[in-house]
N, C-alpha and C positions, 0 to 999 in steps of 0.2 A: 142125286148128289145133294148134300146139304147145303147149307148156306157158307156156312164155315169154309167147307171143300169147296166151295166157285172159289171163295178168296182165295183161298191157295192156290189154286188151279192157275188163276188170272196171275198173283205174283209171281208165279214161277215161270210162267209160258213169256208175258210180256216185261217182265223186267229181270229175272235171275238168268233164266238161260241165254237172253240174248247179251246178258253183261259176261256172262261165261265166256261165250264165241265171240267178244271183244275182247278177251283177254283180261278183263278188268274182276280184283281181288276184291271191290268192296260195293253194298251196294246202301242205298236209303231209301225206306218204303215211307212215304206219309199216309198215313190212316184216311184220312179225308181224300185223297187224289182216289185211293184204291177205293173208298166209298160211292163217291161220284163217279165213277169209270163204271162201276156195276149196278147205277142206279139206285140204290140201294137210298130209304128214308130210315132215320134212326137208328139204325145199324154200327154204330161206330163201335159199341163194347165188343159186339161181335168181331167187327174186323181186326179190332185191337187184340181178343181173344185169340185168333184164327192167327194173325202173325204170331203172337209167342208163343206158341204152342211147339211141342218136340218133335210135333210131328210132321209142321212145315221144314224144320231145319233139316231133319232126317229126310225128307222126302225130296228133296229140292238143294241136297249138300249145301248147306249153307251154317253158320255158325252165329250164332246172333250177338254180337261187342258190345251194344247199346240202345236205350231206350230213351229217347229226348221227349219232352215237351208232358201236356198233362196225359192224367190217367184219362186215357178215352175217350180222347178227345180227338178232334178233325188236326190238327196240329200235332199232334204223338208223332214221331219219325222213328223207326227200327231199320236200325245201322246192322249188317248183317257181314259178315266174311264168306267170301264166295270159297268155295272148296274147290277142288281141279274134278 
């Protein structure tokens, strides 16, 4: 599994699907919280990369609304639309 794919892996298992099975339409990933969760040093273009990619949103029914904060940074938050 690549690095890219742990991020997804990780956003999907402990913050999309459990926001699904709450019922809840929207979700906010920070770049930095998902960095540090996977231990991960210097990694942040990466995790930033791995969230907007087409192939988290396809994988994980999610729709991505928005993209707050800098480019790449521990601070970036990806506003996402949970799909049913």
């Amino acid at each position: 599994m690549s690095l890219a794919d742990a991020v997804r892996a990780h956003c999907g298992t402990k913050i999309v699907e459990p926001a699904r099975a709450a019922g809840r339409t929207e979700v906010e990933i920070r770049a930095g919280d998902v960095h540090g969760d996977l231990g991960y040093k210097n990694r942040l273009p990466l995790v930033c990369s791995a969230l907007g990619a087409a192939i988290f949103e396809e994988r994980y029914r999610v729709r991505r609304t928005a993209v707050e904060g800098p480019l790449n940074g521990s601070n970036t938050v990806f506003k996402f639309h949970v799909l049913p």
